[in-house]
DRENPA-3360 file (N, C-alpha, C; in nm, 2 decimals, always signed):
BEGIN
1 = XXXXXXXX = -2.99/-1.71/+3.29/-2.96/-1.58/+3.23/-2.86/-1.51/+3.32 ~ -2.72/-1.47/+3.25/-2.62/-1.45/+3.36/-2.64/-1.26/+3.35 ~ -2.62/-1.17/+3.40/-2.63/-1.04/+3.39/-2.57/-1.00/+3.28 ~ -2.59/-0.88/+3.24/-2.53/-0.83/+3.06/-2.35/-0.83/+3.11 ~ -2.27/-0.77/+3.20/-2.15/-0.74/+3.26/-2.06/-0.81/+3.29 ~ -2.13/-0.96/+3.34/-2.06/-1.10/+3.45/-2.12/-1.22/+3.33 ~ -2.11/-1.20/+3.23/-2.17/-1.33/+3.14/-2.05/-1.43/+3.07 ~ -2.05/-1.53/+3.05/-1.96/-1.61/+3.05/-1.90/-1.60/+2.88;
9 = XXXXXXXX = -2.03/-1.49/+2.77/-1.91/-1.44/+2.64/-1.78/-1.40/+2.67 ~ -1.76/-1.31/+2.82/-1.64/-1.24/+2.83/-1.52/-1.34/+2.79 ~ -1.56/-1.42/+2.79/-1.41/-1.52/+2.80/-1.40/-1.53/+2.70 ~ -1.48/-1.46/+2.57/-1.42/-1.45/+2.40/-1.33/-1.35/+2.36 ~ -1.35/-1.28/+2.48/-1.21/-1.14/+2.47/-1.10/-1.13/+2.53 ~ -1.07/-1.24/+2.56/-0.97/-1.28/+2.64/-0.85/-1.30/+2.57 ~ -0.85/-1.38/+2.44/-0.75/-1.39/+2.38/-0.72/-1.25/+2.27 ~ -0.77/-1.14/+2.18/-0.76/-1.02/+2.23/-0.71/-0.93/+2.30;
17 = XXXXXXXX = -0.74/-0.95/+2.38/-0.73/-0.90/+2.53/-0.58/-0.87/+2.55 ~ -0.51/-1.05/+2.59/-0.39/-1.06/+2.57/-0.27/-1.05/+2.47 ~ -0.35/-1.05/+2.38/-0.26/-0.96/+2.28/-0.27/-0.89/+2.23 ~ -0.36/-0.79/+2.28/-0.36/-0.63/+2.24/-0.22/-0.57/+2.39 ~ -0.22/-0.64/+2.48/-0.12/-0.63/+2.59/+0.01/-0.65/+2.52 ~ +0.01/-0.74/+2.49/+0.15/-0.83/+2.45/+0.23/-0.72/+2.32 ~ +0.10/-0.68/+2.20/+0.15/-0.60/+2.14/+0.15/-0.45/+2.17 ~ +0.04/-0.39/+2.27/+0.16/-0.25/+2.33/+0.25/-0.26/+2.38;
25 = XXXXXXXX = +0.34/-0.36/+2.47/+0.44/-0.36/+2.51/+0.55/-0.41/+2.44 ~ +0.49/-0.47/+2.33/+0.62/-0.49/+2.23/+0.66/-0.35/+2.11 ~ +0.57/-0.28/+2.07/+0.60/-0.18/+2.04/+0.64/-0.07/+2.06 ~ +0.62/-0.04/+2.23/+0.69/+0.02/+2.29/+0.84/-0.04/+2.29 ~ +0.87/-0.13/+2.32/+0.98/-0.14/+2.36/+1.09/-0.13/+2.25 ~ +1.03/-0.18/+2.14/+1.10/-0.19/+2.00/+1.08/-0.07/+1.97 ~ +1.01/+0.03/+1.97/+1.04/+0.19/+1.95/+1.11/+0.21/+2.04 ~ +1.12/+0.23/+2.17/+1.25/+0.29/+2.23/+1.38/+0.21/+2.24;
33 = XXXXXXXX = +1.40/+0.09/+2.17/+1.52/+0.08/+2.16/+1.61/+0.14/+2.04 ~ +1.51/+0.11/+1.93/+1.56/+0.20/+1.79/+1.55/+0.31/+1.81 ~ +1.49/+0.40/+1.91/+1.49/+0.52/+1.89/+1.62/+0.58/+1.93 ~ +1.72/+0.47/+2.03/+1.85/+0.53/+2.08/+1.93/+0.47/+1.96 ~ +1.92/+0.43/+1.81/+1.99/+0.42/+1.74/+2.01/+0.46/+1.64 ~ +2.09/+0.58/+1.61/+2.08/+0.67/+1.50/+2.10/+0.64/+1.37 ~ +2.04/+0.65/+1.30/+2.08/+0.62/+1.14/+2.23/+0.65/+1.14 ~ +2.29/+0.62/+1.00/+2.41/+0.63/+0.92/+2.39/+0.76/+0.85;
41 = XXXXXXXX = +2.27/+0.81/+0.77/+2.25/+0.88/+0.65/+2.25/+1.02/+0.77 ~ +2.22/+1.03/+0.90/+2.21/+1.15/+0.95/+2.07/+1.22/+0.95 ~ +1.98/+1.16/+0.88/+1.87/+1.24/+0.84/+1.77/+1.26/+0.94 ~ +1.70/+1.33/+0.97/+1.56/+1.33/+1.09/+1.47/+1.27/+1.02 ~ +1.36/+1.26/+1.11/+1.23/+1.19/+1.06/+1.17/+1.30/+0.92 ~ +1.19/+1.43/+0.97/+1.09/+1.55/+0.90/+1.19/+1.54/+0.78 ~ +1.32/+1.54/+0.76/+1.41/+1.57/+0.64/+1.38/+1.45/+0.57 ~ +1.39/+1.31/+0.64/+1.32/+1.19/+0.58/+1.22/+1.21/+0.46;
49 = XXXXXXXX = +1.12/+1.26/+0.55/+0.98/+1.23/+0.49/+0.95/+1.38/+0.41 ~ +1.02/+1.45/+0.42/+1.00/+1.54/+0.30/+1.09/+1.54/+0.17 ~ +1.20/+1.46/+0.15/+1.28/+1.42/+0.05/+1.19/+1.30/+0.00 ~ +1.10/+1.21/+0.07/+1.02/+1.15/+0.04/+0.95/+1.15/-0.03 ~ +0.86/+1.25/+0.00/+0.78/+1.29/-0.07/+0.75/+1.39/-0.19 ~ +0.87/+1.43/-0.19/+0.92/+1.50/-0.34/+1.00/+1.40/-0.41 ~ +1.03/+1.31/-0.39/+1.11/+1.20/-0.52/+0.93/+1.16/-0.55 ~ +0.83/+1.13/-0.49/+0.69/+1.09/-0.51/+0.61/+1.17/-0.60;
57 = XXXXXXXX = +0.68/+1.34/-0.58/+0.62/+1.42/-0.67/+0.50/+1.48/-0.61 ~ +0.55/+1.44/-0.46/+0.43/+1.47/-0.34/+0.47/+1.64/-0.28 ~ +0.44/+1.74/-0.37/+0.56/+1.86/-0.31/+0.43/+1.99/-0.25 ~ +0.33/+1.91/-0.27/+0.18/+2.01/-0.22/+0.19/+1.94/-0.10 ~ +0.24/+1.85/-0.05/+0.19/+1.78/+0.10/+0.29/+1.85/+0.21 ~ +0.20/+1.89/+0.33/+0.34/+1.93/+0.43/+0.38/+1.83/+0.53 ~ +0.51/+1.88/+0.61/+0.52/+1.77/+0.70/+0.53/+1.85/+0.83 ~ +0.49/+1.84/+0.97/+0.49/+1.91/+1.02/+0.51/+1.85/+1.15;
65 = XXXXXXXX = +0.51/+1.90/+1.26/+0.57/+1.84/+1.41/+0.41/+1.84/+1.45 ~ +0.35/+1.73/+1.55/+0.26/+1.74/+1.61/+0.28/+1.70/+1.78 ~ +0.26/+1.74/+1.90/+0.29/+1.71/+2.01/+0.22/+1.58/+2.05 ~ +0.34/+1.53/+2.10/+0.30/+1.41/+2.17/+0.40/+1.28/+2.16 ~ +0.42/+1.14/+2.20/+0.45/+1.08/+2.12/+0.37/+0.92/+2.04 ~ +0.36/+0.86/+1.96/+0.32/+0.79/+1.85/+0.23/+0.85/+1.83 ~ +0.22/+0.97/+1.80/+0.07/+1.04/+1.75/+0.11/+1.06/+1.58 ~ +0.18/+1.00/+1.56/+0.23/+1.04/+1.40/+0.10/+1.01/+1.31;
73 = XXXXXXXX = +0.08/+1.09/+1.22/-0.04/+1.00/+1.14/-0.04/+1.12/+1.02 ~ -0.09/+1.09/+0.91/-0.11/+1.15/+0.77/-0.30/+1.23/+0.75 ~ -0.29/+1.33/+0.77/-0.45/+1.34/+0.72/-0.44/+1.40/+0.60 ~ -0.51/+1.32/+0.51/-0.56/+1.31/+0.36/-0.67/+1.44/+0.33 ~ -0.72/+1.53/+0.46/-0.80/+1.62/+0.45/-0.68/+1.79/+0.41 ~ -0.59/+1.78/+0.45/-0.50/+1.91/+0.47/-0.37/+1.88/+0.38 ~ -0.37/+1.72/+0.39/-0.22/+1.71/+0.31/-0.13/+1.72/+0.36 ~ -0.13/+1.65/+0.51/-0.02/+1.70/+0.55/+0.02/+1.56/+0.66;
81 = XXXXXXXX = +0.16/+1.52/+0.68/+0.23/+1.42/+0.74/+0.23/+1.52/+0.85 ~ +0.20/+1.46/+0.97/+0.23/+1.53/+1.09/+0.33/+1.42/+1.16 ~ +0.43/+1.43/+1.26/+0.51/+1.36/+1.30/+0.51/+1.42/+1.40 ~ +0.53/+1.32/+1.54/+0.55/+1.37/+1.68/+0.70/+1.41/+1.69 ~ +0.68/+1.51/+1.77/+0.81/+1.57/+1.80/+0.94/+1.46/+1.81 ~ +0.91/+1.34/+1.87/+1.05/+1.30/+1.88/+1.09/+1.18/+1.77 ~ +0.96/+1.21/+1.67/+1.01/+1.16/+1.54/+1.06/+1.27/+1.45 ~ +0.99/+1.39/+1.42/+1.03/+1.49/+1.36/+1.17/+1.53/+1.35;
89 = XXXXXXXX = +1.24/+1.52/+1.48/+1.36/+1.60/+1.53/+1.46/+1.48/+1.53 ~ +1.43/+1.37/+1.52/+1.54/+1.28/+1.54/+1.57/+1.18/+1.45 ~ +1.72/+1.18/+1.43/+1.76/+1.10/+1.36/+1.77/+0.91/+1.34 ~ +1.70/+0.88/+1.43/+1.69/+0.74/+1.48/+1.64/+0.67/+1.35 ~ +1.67/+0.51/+1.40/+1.62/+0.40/+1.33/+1.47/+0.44/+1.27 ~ +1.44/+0.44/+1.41/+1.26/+0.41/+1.47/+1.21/+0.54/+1.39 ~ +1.26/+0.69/+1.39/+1.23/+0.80/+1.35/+1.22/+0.79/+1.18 ~ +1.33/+0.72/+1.13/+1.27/+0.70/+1.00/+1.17/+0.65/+0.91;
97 = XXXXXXXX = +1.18/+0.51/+1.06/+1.07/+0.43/+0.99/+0.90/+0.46/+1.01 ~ +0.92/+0.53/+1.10/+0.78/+0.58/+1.13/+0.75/+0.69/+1.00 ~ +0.84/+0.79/+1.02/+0.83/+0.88/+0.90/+0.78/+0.85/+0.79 ~ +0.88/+0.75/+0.69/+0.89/+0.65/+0.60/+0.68/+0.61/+0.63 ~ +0.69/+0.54/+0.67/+0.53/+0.48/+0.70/+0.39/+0.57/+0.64 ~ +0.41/+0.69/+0.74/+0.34/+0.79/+0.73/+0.28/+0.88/+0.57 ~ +0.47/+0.89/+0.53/+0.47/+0.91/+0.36/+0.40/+0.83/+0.28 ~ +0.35/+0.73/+0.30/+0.34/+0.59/+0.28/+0.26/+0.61/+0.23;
105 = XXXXXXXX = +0.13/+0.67/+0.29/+0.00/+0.71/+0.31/-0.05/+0.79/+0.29 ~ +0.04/+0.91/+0.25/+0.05/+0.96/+0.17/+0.06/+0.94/-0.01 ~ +0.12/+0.85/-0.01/+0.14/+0.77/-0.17/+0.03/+0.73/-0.17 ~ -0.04/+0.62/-0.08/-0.17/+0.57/-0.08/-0.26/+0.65/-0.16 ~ -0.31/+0.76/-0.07/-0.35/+0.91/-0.13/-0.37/+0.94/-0.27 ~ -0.22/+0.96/-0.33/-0.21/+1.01/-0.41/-0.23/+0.89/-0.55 ~ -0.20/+0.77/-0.52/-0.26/+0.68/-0.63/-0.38/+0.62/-0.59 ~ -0.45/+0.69/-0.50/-0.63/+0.62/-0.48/-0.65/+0.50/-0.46;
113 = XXXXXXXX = -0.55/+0.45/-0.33/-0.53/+0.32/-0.30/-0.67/+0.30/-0.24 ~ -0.73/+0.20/-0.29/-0.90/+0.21/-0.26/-0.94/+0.17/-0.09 ~ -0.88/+0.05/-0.01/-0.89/+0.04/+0.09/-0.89/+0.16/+0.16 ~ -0.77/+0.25/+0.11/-0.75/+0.40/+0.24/-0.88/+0.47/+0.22 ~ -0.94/+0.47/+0.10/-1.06/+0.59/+0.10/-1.19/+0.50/+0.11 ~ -1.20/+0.39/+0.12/-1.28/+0.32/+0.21/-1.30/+0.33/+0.37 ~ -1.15/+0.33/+0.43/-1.15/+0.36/+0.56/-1.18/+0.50/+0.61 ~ -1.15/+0.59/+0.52/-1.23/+0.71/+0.53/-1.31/+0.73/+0.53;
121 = XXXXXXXX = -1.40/+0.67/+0.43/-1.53/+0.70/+0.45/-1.61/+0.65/+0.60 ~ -1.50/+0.52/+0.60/-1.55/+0.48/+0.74/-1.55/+0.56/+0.89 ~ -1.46/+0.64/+0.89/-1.42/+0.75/+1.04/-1.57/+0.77/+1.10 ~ -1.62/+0.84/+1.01/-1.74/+0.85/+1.08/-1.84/+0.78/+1.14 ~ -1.87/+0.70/+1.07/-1.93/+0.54/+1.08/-1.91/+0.47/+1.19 ~ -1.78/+0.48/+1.22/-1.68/+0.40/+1.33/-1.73/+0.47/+1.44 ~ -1.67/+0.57/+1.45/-1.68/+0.71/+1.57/-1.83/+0.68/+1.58 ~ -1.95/+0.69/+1.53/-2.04/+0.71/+1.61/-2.11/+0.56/+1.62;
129 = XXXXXXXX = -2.07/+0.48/+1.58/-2.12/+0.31/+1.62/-2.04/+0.32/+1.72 ~ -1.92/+0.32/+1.77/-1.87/+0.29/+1.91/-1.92/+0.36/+2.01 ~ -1.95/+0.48/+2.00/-2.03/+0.60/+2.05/-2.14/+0.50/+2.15 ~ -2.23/+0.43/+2.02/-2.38/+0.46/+2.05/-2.39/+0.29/+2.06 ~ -2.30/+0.21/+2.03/-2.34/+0.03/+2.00/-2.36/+0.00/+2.12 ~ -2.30/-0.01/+2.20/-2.32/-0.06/+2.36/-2.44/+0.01/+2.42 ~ -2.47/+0.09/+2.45/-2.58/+0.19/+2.53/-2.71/+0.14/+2.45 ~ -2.66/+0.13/+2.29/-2.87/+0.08/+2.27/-2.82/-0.06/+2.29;
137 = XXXXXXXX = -2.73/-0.15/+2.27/-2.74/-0.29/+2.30/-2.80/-0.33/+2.41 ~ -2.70/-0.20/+2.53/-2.80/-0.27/+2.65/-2.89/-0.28/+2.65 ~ -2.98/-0.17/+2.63/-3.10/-0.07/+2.68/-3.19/-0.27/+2.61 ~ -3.14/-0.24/+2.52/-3.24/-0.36/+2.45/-3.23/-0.51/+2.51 ~ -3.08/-0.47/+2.55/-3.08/-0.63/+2.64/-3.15/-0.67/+2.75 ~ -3.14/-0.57/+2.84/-3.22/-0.56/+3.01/-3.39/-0.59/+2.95 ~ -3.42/-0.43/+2.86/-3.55/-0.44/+2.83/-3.60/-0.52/+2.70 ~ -3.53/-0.60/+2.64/-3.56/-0.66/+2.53/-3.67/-0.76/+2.54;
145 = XXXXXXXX = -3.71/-0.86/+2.41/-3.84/-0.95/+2.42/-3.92/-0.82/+2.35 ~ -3.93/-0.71/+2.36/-4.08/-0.65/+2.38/-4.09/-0.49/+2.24 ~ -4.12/-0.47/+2.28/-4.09/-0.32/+2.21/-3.94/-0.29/+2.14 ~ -3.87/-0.28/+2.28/-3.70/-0.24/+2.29/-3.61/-0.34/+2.22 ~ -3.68/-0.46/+2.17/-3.56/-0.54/+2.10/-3.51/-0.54/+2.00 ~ -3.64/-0.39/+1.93/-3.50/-0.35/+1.78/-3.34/-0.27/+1.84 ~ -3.38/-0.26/+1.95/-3.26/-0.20/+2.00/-3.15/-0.24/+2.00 ~ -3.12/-0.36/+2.02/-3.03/-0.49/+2.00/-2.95/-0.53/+1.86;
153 = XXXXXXXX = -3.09/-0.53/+1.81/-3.04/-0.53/+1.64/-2.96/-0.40/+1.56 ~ -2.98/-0.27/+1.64/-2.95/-0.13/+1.56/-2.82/-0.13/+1.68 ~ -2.80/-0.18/+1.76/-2.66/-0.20/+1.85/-2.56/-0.25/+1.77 ~ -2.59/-0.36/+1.73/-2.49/-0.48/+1.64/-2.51/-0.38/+1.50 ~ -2.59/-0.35/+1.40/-2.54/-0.29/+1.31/-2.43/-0.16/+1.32 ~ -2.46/-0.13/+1.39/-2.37/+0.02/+1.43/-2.25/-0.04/+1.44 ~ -2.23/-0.14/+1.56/-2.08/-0.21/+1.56/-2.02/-0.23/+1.44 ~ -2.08/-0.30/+1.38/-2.04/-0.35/+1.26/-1.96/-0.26/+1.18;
161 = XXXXXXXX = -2.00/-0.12/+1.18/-1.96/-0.05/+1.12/-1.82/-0.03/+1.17 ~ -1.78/+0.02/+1.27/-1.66/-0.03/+1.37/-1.59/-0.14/+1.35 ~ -1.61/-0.25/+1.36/-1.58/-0.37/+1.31/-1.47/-0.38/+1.20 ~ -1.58/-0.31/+1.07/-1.53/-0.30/+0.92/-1.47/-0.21/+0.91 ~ -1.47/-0.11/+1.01/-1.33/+0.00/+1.00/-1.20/-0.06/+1.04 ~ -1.18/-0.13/+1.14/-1.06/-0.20/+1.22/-1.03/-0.33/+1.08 ~ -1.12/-0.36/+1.06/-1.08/-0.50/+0.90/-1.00/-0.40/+0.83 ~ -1.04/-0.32/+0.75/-1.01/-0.22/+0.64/-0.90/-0.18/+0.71;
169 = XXXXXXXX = -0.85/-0.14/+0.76/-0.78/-0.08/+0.84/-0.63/-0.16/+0.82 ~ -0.63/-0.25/+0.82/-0.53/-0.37/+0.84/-0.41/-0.38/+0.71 ~ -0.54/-0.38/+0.59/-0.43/-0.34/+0.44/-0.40/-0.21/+0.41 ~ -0.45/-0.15/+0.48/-0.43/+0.01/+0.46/-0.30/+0.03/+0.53 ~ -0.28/-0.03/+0.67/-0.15/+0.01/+0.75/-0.01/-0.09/+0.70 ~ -0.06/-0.17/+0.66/+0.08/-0.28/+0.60/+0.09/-0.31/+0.48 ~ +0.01/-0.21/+0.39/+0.04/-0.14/+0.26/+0.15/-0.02/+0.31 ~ +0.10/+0.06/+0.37/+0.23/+0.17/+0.41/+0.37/+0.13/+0.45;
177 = XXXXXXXX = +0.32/+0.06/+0.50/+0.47/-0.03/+0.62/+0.55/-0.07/+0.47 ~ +0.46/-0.16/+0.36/+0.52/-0.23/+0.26/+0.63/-0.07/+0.19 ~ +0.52/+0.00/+0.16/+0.60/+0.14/+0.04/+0.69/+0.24/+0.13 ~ +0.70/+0.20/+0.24/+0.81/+0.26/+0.35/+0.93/+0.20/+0.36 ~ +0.89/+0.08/+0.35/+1.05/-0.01/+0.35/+1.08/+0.00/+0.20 ~ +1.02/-0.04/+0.08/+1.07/-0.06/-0.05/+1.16/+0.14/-0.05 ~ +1.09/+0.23/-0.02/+1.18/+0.37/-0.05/+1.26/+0.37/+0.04 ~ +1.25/+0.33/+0.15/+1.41/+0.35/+0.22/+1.51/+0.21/+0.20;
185 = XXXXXXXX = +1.49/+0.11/+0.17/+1.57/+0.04/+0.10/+1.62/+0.10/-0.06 ~ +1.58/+0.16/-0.13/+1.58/+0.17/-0.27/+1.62/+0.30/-0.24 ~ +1.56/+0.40/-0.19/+1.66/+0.54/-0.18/+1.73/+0.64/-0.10 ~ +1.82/+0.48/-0.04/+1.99/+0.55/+0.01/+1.95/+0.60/+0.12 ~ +1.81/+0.59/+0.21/+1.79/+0.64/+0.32/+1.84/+0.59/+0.44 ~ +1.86/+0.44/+0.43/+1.93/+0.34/+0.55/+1.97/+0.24/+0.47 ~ +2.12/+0.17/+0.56/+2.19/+0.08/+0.46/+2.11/-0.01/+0.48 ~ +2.16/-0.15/+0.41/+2.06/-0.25/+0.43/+2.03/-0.34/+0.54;
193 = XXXXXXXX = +2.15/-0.36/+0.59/+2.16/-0.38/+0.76/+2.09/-0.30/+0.84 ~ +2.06/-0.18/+0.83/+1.93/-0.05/+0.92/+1.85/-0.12/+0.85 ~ +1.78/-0.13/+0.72/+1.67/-0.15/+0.72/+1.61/-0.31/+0.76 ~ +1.69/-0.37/+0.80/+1.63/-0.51/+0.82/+1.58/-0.46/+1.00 ~ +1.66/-0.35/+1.07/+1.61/-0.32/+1.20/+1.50/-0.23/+1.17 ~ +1.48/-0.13/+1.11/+1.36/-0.07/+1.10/+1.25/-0.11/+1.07 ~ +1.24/-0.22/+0.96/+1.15/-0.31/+0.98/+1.08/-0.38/+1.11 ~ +1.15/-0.40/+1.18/+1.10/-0.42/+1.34/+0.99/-0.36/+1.39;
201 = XXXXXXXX = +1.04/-0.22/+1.35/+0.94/-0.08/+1.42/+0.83/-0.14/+1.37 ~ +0.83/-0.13/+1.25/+0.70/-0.11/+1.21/+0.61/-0.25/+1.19 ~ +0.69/-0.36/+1.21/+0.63/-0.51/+1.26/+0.57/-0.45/+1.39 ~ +0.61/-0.42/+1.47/+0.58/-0.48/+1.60/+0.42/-0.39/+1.64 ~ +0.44/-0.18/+1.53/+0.34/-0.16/+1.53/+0.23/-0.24/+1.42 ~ +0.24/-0.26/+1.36/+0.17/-0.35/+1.27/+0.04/-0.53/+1.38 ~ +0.18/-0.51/+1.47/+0.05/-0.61/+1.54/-0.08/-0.53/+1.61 ~ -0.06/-0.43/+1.68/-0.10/-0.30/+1.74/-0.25/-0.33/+1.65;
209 = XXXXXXXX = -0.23/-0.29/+1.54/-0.38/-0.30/+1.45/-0.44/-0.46/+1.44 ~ -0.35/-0.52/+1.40/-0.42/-0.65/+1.40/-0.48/-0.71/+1.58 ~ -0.37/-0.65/+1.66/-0.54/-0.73/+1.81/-0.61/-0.62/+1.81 ~ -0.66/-0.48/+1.73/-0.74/-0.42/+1.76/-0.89/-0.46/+1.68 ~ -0.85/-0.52/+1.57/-0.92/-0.57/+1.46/-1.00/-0.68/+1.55 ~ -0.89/-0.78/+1.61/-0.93/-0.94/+1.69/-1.05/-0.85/+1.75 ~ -1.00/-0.79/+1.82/-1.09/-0.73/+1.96/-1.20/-0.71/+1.92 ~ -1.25/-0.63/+1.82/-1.36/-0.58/+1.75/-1.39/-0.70/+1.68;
217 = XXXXXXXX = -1.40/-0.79/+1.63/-1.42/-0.92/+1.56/-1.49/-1.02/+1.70 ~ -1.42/-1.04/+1.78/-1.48/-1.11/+1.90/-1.60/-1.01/+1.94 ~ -1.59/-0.88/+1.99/-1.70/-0.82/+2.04/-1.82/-0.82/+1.97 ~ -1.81/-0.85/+1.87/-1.91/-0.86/+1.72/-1.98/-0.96/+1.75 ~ -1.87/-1.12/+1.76/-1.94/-1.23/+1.76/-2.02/-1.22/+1.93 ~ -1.97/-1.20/+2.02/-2.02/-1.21/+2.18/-2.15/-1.11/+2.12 ~ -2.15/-0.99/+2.10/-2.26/-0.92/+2.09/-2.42/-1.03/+2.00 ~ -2.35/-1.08/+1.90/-2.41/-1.18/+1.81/-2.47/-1.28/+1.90;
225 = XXXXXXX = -2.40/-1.33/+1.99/-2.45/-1.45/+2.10/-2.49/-1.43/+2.20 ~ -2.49/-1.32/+2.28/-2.60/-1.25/+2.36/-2.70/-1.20/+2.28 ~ -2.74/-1.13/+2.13/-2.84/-1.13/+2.09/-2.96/-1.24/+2.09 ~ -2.85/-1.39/+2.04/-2.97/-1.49/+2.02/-3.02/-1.57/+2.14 ~ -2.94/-1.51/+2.26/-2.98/-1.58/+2.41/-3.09/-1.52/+2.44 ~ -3.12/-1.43/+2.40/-3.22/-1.33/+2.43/-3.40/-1.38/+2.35 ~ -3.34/-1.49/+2.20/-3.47/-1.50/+2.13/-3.54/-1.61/+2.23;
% end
């Protein structure tokens, strides 16, 4: 029995691991290269995604600056596209396509794209299985065999919930990516040569989710195989 910390599952997160690395540093990089390359059309991210969103008939939704940067994200609670300042203000490749994205998910939204209000319902679910999955896994691992070994089992279902949020997750974000490139190809927002680069952006974020999914998928199974070490 090797300790819960130093056990030889670790080496199932490994691959994960290295490509949750591989793809923040490709994302980064491919966002700040596009970001020094300004569109043709002139447009900022915010002028983007609010001409966007009114050809969509999306004219109740706001768009708004939020501080930081890749903090861009859509909440379906307020209606409102928030964009990081240096997407908001800037005319860049990378600025539209994130924009573009965001709107995206917005559309999602508005035609009851079933995966996105699946993953909503999941936030909560998620948030407090990552919270709580580890601390009773342990508790039950150290003290398991006895009493404490439903603890193990209510560890892994919690994850799971987590798990199924990062799955879900996956067509939800490259569904957007898809109705972000089809409107800025199709309305005059970047020529077609820009959009074969803007596409980039949102490839490279697009891996970003997928090793976050891997990661949670392996932690599932290791958790699964320290449970039955234990029967």
């Amino acid at each position: 029995m090797f300790p819960f910390f130093f056990d030889p599952t670790w080496a199932l997160l490994l691959p994960a691991l290295a490509l949750a690395i591989w793809a923040q540093v490709r994302v980064k990089n491919t966002y700040e290269k596009y970001s020094q390359i300004a569109s043709r059309s002139g447009m900022t991210g915010a002028q983007a995604a609010r001409r966007i969103l009114d050809s969509q008939g999306l004219n109740n939704v706001q768009v708004e600056a939020v501080a930081g940067a890749l903090t861009d994200h859509y909440d379906p609670r307020d209606k409102t596209v928030h964009l990081s300042e240096p997407v908001y203000g800037s005319n860049s490749l990378a600025a539209l396509a994130v924009a573009a994205h965001e709107t995206g998910h917005a559309v999602q939204d508005q035609v009851g794209y079933v995966p996105m209000g699946i993953r909503a319902r999941l936030v909560p679910v998620a948030g407090f299985g990552s919270a709580l999955a580890f601390p009773l896994f342990f508790i039950g691992f150290l003290f398991g065999r006895g009493s404490l070994a439903w603890m193990m089992d209510l560890g892994i279902l919690l994850f799971m919930g987590a798990v199924l949020f990062h799955v879900v997750t996956l067509p939800v974000e490259f569904d957007a990516s898809r109705r972000a490139m089809g409107i800025l190809a199709n309305g005059g927002y970047l020529a077609p040569d820009e959009v074969a680069e803007a596409k980039k952006v949102l490839r490279a974020a697009a891996w970003t989710y997928v090793a976050a999914a891997s990661m949670a998928v392996l932690q599932l199974v290791r958790l699964l195989i320290l449970r039955q070490s234990r029967d």
